[in-house]
C-alpha positions as CSV (number, residue, x, y, z in Angstrom):
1,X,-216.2,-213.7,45.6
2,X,-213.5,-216.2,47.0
3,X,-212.7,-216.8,43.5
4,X,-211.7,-212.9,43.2
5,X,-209.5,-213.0,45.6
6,X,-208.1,-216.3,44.9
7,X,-207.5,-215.3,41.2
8,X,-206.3,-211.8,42.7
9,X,-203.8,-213.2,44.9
10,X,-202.4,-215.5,42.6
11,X,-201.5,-212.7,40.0
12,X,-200.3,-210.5,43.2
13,X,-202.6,-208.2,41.6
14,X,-204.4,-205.5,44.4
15,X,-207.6,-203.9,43.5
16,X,-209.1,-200.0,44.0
17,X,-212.3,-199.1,43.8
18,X,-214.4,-195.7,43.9
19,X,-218.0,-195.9,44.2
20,X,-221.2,-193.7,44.0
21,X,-224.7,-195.3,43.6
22,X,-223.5,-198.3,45.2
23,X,-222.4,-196.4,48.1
24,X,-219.3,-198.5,49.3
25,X,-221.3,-201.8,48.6
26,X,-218.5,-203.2,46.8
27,X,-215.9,-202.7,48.6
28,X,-218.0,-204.2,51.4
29,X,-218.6,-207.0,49.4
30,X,-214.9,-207.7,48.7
31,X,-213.9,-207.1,52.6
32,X,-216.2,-209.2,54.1
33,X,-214.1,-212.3,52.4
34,X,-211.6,-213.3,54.7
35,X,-207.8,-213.0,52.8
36,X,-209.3,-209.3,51.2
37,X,-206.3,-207.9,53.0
38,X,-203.9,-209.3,50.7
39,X,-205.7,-208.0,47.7
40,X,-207.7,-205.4,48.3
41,X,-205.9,-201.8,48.2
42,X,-208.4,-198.4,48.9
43,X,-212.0,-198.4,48.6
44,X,-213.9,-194.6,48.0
45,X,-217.0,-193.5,48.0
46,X,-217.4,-190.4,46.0
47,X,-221.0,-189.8,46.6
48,X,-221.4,-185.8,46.0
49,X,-220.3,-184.6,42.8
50,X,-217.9,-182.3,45.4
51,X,-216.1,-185.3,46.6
52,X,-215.5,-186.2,42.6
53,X,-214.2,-182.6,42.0
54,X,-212.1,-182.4,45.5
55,X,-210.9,-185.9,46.0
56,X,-210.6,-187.5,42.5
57,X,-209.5,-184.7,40.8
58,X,-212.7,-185.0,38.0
59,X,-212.4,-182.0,35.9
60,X,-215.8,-179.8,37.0
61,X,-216.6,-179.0,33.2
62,X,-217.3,-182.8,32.8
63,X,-219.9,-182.9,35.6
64,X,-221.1,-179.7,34.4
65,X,-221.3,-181.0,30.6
66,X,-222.3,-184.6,30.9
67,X,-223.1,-185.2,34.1
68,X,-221.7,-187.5,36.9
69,X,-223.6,-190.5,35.6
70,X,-221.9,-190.4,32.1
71,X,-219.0,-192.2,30.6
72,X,-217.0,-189.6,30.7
73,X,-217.2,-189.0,34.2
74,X,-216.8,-192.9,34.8
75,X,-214.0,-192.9,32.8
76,X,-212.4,-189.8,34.5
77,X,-213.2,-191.5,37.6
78,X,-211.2,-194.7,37.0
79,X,-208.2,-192.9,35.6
80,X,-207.9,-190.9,38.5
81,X,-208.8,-193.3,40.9
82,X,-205.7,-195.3,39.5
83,X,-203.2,-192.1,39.9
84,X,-203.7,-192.2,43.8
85,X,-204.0,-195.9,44.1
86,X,-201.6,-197.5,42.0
87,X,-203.4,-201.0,41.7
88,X,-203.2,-203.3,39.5
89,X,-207.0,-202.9,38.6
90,X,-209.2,-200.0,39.3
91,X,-212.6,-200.0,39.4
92,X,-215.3,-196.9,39.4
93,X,-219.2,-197.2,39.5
94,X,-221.6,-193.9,39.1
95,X,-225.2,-194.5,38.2
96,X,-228.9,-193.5,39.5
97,X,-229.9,-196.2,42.0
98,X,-233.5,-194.7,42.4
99,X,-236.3,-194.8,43.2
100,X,-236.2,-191.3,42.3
101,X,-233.5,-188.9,40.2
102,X,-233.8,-190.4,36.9
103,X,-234.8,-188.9,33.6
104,X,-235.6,-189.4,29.9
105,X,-232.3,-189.1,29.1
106,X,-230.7,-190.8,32.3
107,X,-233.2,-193.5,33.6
108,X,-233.9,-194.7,37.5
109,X,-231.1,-197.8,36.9
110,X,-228.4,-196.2,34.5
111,X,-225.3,-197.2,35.8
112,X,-221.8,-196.9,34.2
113,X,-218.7,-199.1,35.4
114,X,-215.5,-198.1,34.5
115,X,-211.9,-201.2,34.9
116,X,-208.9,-200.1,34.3
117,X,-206.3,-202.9,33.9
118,X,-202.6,-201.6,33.4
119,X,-203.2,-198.8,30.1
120,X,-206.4,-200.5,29.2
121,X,-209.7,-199.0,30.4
122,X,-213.0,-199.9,30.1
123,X,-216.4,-197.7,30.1
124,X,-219.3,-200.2,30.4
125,X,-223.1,-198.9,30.6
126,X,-226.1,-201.1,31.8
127,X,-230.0,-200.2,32.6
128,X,-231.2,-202.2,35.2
129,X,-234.8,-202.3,35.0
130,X,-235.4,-203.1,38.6
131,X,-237.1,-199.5,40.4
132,X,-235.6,-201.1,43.4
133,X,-232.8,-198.8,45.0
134,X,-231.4,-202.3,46.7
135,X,-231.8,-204.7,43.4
136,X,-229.8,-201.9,41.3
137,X,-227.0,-201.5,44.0
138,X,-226.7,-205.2,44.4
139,X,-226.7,-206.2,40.3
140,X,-224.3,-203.5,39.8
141,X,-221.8,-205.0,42.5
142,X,-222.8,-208.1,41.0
143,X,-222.1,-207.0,36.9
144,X,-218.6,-205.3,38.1
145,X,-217.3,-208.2,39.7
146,X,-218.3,-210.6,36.7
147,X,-216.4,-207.6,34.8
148,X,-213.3,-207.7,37.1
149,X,-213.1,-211.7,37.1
150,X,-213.4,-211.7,33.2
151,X,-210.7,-208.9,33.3
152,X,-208.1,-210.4,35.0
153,X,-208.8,-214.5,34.2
């Protein structure tokens, strides 16, 4: 995590994120480091698909069509996220934490993480196999900042 921040504040680079299955786990993670305030820009946590429509602007046909835990809502999520905050990267996360809400289709673990770096964005998916709400919060916040490191190394 310091080595975020370091790498962050080096490039004067400022990070946004918007969050839903992690439930503002990320951005906690990133605060609790002490220097976050030098790279850390706006942290949202769009749980309801209300607050996507209302706050981030997400089109309501692409909740209705695919679904908030879909890559085009993740993707839509990102974009938008980066009109309001104008950082350097942008990060979204939507998924189905569990233990219950899954599917077939859309599994207990299904998690999508969007980065968007400059005019390059990114639409990663991942099953977690864990059933554990906790485990699937924590290796998502874990996977994105792997993602974000990677991204701006």
């Amino acid at each position: 995590m310091k080595s975020l921040i370091k790498i962050l504040s080096k490039k004067k680079f400022k990070i946004s994120i918007v969050e839903s299955c992690t439930g503002g786990l990320l951005a906690s993670k990133i605060t609790s480091i002490s220097g976050a305030s030098k790279i850390f820009n706006l942290g949202l946590v769009t749980y309801s698909n209300q607050a996507k429509i209302k706050i981030l602007k997400i089109n309501k046909y692409i909740i209705k069509k695919y679904g908030a835990v879909s890559h085009e809502c993740c993707s839509a999520m990102v974009k938008n996220l980066s009109k309001i905050s104008k950082a350097h990267i942008n990060v979204s996360i939507t998924g189905i934490a569990g233990p219950k809400g899954g599917t077939k289709q859309k599994p207990v673990g299904l998690v999508y993480i969007g980065l968007k770096k400059g005019n390059k964005t990114y639409i990663n998916k991942y099953l977690f196999k864990s059933k554990k709400r906790t485990l699937i919060q924590k290796a998502t916040v874990r996977k994105t900042l792997e993602l974000v490191v990677s991204a701006v190394k």
